[in-house]
C-alpha positions as CSV (number, residue, x, y, z in Angstrom):
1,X,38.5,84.8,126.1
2,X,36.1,85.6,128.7
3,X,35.2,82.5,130.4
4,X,31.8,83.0,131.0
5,X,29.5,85.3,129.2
6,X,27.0,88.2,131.1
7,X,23.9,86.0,130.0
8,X,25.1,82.4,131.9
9,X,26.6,84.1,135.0
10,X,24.7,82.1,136.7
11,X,24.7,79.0,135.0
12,X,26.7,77.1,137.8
13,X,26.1,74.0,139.7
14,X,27.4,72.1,142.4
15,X,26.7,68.1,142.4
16,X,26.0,66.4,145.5
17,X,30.4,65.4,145.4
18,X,31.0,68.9,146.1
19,X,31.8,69.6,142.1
20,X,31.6,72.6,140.5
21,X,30.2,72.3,137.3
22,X,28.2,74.5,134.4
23,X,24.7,73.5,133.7
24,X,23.8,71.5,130.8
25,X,21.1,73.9,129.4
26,X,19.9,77.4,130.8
27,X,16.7,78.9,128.5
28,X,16.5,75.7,126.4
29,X,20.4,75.9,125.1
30,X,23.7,74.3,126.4
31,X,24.6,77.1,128.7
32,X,28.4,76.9,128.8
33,X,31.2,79.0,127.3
34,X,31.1,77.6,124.7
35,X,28.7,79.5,123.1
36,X,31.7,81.4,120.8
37,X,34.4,78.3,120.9
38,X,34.5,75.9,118.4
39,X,34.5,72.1,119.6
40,X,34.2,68.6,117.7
41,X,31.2,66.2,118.4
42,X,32.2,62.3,118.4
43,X,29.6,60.4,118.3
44,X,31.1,57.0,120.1
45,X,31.2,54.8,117.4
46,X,34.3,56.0,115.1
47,X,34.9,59.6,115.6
48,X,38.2,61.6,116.4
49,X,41.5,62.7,115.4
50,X,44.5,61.7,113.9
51,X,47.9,62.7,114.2
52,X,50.9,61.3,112.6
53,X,54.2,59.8,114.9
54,X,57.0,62.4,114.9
55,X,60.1,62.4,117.2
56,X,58.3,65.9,118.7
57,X,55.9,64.1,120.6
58,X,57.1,60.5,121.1
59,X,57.8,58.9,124.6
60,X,56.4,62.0,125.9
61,X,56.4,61.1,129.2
62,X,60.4,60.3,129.3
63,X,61.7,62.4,132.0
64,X,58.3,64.0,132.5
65,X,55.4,64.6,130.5
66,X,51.6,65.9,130.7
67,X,48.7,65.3,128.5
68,X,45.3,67.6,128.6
69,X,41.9,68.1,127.3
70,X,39.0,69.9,127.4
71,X,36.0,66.9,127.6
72,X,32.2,66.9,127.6
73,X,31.4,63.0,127.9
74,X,28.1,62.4,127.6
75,X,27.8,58.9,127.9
76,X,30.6,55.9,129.3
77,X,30.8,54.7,126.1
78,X,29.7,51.5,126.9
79,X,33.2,50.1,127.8
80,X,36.0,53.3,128.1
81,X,36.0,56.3,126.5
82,X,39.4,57.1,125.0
83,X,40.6,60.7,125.2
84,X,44.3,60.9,123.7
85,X,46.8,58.0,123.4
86,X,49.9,56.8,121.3
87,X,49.3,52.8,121.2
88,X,49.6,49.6,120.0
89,X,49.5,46.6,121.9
90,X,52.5,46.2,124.2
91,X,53.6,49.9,123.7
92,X,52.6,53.4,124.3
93,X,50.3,55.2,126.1
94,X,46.6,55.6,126.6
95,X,44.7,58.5,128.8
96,X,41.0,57.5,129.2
97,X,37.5,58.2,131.2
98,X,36.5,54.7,132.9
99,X,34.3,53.7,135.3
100,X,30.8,55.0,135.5
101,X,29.2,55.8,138.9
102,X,25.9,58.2,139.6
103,X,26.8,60.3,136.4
104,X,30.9,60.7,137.2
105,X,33.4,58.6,135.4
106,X,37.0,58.2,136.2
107,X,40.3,59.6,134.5
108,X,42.7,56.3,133.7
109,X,45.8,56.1,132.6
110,X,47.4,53.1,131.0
111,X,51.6,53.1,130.1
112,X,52.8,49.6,128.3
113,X,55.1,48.2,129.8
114,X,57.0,44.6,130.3
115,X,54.6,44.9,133.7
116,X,52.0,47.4,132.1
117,X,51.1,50.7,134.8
118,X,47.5,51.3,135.2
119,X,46.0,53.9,137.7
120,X,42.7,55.0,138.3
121,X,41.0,58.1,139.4
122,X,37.2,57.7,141.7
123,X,34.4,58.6,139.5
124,X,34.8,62.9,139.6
125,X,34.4,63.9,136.3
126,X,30.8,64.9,135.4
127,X,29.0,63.7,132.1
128,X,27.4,66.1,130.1
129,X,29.4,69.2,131.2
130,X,32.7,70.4,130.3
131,X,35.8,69.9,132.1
132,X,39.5,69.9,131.7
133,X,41.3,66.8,132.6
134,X,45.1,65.9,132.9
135,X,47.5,64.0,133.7
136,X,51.4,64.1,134.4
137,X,53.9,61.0,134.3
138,X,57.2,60.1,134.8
139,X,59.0,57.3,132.7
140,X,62.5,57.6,134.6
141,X,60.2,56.6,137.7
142,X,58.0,54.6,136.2
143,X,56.7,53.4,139.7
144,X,55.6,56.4,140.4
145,X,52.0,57.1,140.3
146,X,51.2,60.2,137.7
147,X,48.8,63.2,138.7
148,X,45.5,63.5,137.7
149,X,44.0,66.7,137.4
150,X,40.6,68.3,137.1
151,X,39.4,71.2,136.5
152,X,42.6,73.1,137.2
153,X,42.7,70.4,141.0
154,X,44.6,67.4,141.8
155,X,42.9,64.2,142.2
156,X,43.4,61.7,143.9
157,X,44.3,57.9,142.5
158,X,41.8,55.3,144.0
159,X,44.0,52.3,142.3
160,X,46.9,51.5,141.0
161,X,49.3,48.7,139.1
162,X,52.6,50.4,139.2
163,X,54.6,49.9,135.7
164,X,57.6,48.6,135.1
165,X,60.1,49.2,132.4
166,X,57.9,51.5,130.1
167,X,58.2,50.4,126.0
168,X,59.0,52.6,123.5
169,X,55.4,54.3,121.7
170,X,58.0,54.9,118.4
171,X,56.1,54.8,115.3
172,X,53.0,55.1,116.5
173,X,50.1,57.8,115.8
174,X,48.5,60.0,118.3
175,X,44.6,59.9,118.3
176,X,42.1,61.4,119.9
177,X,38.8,59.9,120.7
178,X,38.6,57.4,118.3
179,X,38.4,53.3,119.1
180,X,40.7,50.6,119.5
181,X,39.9,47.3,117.6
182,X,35.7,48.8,117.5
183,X,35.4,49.6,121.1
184,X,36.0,52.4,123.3
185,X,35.2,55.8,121.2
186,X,34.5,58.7,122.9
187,X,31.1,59.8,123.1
188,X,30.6,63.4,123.8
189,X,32.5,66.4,123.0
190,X,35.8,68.1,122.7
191,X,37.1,71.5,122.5
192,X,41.1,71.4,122.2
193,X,43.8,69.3,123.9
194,X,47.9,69.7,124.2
195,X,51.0,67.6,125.3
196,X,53.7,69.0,127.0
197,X,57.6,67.1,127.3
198,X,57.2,67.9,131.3
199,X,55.0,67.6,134.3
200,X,52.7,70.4,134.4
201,X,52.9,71.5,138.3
202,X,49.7,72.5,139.9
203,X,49.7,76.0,139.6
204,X,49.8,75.2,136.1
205,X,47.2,73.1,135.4
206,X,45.1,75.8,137.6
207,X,46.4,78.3,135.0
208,X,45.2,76.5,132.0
209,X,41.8,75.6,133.5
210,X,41.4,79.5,134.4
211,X,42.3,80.9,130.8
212,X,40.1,78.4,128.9
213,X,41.1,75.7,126.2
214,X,42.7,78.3,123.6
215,X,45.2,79.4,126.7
216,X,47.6,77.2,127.2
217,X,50.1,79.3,125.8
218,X,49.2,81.9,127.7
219,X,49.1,80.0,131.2
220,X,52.3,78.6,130.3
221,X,54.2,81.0,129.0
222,X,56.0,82.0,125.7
223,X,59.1,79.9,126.8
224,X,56.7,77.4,126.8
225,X,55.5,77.1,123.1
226,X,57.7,74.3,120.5
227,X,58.9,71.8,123.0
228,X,60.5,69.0,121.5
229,X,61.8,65.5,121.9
230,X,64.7,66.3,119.2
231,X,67.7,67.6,120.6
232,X,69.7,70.7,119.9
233,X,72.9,68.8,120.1
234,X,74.9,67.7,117.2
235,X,77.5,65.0,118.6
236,X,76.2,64.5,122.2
237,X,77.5,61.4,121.9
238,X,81.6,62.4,120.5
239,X,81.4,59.7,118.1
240,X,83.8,62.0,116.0
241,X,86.3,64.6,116.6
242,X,83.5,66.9,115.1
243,X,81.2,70.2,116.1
244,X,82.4,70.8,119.5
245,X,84.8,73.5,120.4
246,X,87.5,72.1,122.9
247,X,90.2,73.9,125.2
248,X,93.4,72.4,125.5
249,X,92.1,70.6,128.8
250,X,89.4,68.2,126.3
251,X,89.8,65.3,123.9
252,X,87.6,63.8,122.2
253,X,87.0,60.1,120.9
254,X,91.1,59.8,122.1
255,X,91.6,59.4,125.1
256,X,88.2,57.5,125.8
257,X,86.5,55.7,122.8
258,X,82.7,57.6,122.0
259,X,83.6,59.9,124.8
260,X,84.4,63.6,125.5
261,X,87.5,63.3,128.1
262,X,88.9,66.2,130.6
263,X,92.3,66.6,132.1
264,X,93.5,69.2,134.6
265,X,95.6,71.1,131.8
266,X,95.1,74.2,130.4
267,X,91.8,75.9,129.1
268,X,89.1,73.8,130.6
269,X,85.8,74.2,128.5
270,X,84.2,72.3,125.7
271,X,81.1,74.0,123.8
272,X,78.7,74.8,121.0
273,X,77.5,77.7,119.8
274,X,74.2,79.2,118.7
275,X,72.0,76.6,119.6
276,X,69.4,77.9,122.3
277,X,66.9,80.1,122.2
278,X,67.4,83.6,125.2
279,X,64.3,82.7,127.4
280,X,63.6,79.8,125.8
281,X,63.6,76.6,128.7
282,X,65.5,73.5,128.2
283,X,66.1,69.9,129.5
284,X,70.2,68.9,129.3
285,X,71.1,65.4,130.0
286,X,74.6,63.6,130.2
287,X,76.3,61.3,132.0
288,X,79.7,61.5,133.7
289,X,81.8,58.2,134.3
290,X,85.8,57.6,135.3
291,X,85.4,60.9,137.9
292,X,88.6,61.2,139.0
293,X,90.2,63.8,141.9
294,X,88.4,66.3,142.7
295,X,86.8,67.9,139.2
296,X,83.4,68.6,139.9
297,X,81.3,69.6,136.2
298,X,79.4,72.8,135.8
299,X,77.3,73.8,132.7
300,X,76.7,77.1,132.0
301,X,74.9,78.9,128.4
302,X,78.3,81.9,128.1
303,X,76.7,84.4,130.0
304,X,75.5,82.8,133.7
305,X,75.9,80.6,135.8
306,X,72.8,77.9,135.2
307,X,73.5,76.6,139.0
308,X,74.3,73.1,137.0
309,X,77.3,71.5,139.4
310,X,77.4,67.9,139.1
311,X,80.3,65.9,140.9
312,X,80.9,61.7,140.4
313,X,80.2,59.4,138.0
314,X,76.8,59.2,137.2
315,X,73.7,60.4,134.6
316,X,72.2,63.9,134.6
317,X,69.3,65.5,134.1
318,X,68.6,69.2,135.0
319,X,66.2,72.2,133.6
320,X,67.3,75.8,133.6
321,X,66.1,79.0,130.9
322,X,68.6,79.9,128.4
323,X,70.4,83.5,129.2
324,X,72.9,83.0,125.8
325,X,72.9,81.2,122.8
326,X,75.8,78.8,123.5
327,X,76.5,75.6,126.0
328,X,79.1,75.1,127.8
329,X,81.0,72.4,130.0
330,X,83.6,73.1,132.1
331,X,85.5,71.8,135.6
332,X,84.5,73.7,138.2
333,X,87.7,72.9,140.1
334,X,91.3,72.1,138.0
335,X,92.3,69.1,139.6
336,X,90.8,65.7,138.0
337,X,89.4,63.8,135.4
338,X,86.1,62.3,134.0
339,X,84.2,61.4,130.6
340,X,81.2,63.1,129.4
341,X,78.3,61.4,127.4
342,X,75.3,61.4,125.7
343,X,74.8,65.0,125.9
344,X,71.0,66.3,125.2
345,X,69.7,69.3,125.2
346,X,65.6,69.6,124.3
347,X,63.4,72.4,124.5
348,X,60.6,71.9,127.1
349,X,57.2,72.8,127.2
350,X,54.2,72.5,124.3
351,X,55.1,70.2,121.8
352,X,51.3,69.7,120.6
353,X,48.7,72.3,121.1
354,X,45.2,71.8,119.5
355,X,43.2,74.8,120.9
356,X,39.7,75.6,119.4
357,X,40.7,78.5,117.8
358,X,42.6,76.4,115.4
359,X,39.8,73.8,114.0
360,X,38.5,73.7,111.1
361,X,36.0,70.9,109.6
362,X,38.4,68.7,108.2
363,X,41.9,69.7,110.3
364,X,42.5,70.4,113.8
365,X,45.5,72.5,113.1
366,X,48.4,72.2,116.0
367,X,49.7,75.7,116.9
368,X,52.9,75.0,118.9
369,X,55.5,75.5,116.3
370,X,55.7,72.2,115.2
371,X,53.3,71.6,112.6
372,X,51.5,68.5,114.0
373,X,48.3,68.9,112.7
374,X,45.5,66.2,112.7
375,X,43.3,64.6,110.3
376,X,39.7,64.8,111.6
377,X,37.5,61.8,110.7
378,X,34.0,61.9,111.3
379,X,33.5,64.2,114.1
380,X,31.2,67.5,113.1
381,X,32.5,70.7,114.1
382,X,30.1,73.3,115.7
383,X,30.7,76.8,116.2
384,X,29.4,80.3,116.8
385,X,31.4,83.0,115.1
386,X,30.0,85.8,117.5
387,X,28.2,86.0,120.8
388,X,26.1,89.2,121.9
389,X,27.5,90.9,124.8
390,X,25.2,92.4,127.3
391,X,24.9,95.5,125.6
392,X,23.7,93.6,122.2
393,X,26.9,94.5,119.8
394,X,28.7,91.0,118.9
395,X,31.7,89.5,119.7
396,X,33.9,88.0,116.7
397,X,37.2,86.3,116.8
398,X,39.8,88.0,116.2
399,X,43.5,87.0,114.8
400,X,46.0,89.9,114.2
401,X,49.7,90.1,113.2
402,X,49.5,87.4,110.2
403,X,52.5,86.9,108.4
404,X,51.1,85.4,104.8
405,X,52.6,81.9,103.8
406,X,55.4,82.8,101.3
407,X,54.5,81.4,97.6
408,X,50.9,81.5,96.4
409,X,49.3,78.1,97.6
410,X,46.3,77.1,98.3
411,X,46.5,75.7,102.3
412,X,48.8,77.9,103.4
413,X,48.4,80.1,106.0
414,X,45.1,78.9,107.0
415,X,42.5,81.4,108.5
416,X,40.7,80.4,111.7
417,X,39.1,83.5,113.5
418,X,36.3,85.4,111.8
419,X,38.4,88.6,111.5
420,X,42.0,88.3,110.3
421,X,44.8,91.1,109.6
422,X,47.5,90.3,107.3
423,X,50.6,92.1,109.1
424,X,53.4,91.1,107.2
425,X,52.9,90.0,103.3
426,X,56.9,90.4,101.8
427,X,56.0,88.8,98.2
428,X,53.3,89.8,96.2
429,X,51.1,86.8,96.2
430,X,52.1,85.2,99.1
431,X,48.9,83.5,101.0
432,X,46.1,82.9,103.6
433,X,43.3,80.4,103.2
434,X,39.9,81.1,104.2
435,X,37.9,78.0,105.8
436,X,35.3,76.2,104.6
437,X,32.1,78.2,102.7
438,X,29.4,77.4,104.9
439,X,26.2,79.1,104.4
440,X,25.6,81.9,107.1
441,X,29.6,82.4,107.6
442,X,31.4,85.4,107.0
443,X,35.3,86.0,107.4
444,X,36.9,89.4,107.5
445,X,40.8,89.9,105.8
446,X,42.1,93.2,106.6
447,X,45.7,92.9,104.3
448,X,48.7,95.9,106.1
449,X,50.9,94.3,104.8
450,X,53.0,96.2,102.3
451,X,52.5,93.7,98.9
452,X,48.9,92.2,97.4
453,X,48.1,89.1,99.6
454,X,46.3,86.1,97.7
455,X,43.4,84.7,99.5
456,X,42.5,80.9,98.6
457,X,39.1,79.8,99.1
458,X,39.3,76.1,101.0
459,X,39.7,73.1,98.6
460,X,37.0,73.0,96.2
461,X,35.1,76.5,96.9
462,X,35.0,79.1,95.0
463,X,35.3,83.5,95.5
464,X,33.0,85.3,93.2
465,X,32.2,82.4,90.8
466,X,36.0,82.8,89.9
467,X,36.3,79.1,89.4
468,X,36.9,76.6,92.2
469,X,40.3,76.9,94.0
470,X,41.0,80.3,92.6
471,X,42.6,82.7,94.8
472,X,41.6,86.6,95.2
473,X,44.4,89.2,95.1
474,X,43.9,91.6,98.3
475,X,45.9,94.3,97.7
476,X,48.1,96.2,100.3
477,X,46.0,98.5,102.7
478,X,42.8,97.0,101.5
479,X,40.2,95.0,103.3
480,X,37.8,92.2,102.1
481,X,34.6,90.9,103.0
482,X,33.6,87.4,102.5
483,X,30.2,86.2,102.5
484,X,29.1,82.5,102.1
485,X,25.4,82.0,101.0
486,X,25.6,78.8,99.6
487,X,27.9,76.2,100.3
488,X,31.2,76.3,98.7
489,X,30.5,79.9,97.0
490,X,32.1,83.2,98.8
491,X,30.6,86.5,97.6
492,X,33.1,89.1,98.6
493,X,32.8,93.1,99.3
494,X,36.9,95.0,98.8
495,X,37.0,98.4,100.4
496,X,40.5,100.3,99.5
């Protein structure tokens, strides 16, 4: 998306820190862009987003892990103003603004732990003008301070309590800007936020500030999108004679209880097959124990190298993009012996991804893959479908190659641009959703798709006084226009 419109060109500022900010209001409006991105309003009290506790996004931080947003605080919230966490008292996670100072506030980060980490940015981080904000942290060095980052820089920490031995954040939601025991809600706005299972570098978070908060896919890359905390594995940890393939040279749970074992005899690799992704990148872990001679390990996916050579006993963790489909461990010399445990293999990147594009009134739908989308409680959403370019002619959102949800539900495949084309509808009736009917919108479905596509008003509306929740059949080729005039009513216009 274009960052800045022709009309607010010249709606920057720089504060008196050296910060480069938009202005809060050019001609009487907010002057930011904004002006054609959706973006929830929390109004500090008990506003925000919910998100249920999967495995995908829990312990982020283990072995590296960032967390982002895109923030307009406008006040300190009287106390601390909390962005995204996973928490409960004595574990998890909490990224926060904090202290107030001449209209700045700081980034914090808090991580539970048996000595709890806190660190602390200065005050850099403007009220009432947008930034992104993020932050990077390592649980396998959990004295390490994380990485702030604003606005696409690096920041530096001001304090810190360093943490020790991080606790588990298992079982708990993820929420964004809401309070903890009635204190602490974010007051201002936001307008998409992500999690990713490894520390953004610098260039990165540059990237993401530059494309805007629906491009974090695209500043990261498609080997980026459905990280996860699951592995790909089955039997990483050889508890049974089961799902690896062995040469002659393996045992496994024989010679070494719970463990895969090498000797220097015959065939020498151990794999599984068809569980990564071609260009897809990925974390493996293991550990290596009773090294023996002079067997050093490599890894390699069946086609390449990986450049994964580990030698003596000890626990492993290394990052390489998938050239094959297949894992495999091998001794890079004959001679030797050693164990191999606790095999992991996840897939590293985006494992949340809330971008603007995918809000709606009552969901703020996650678009990484892996289906984490959050339950929005109290915050408004406010949007612009179009902004006029220079020229006058305006600017909708557009979302192209749709596949339509298999089965005929209301819900699925729910529509968040103002124009939408169906590309691929396999099963007559199969299904997209439009949003909420609010008076003034109108949605666009263009169906090339080669059967009739059902389009679901949202829960409770209605299409042509059809009856509520009563879907319209699109056919192949055709187009509709949808027109709300009145809340929860859709008037609709279907050109062949």
């Amino acid at each position: 998306m274009a960052f800045v419109t022709d009309q607010i060109k010249e709606a920057f500022t720089t504060d008196a820190n050296g910060n480069v900010a938009l202005r809060t209001t050019l001609d009487g409006q907010e002057a930011n862009w904004l002006t054609a991105t959706p973006f929830y309003r929390l109004d500090g009290s008990n506003d925000g987003m919910t998100i249920a506790d999967s495995a995908t996004i829990t312990n982020i931080f283990a072995n590296g892990g960032s967390v982002g947003a895109w923030i307009y605080p406008k006040s300190h919230s009287g106390d601390i103003g909390y962005i995204v966490y996973k928490w409960a008292t004595n574990k998890g996670w909490i990224f926060n603004i904090d202290t107030e100072s001449g209209g700045f506030v700081s980034l914090r980060l808090r991580r539970e732990g048996t000595t709890d980490g806190i660190w602390e940015t200065g005050s850099v981080v403007p009220l009432n003008a947008w930034s992104f904000v993020a932050v990077t942290y390592d649980d396998s060095s959990p004295g390490t301070a994380p990485v702030f980052y604003l606005n696409g820089v690096a920041i530096a920490v001001s304090s810190a309590t360093a943490c020790v031995a991080p606790i588990s954040d298992t079982g708990e939601s993820m929420k964004v800007g809401l309070d903890i025991s009635g204190a602490g809600a974010f007051d201002g706005q936001i307008a998409g936020w992500g999690l990713a299972n490894r520390a953004i570098t610098a260039a990165e978070a540059a990237a993401i500030y530059a494309s805007g908060p629906d491009g974090l896919e695209s500043a990261l890359g498609w080997s980026a999108i459905g990280g996860s905390q699951a592995t790909v594995v089955t039997n990483g940890t050889f508890d049974a004679d089961t799902d690896w393939t062995k040469g002659a040279a393996w045992d496994i749970n024989t010679t070494t209880a719970g463990k895969a074992h090498y000797a220097a005899t015959g065939s020498n690799s151990l794999r599984q097959n068809d569980i990564l992704t071609i260009g897809k990148r990925y974390r493996i872990t293991f550990d290596i124990s009773g090294a023996a001679g002079t067997a050093a390990v490599g890894v390699t996916d069946g086609t390449t190298g990986l450049g994964i050579v580990v030698s003596g006993d000890g626990s492993y963790s290394k990052e390489f993009t998938a050239t094959d489909n297949d894992i495999l461990f091998y001794a890079e010399t004959a001679d030797g012996a050693f164990d191999l445990d606790n095999v992991s293999i996840v897939p590293i990147g985006i494992v949340a991804n809330y971008p603007p594009k995918a809000f709606s009134a009552a969901t703020a739908f996650d678009v990484s893959g892996n289906g984490l989308s959050g339950a929005v409680t109290g915050a408004t959403l406010h949007q612009k479908e179009a902004v006029a370019e220079s020229g006058g002619f305006p600017v909708f959102s557009v979302t192209s190659g749709i596949t339509a949800d298999t089965g005929s539900a209301q819900g699925g495949g729910v529509l968040t641009t103002a124009i939408n084309q169906i590309a691929t509808c396999g099963t007559a009736g199969d299904a997209v959703t439009l949003p909420a009917a609010k008076p003034g919108r109108k949605v666009w479905v263009y169906n090339d798709g080669a059967e009739s596509a059902d389009v679901f008003p949202a829960s409770g509306d209605n299409i042509d006084e059809a009856g509520a929740n009563t879907a319209k059949a699109l056919a192949a080729d055709a187009n509709a226009e949808f027109t709300c005039t009145s809340a929860g009513h859709w008037s609709t216009i279907v050109s062949a």
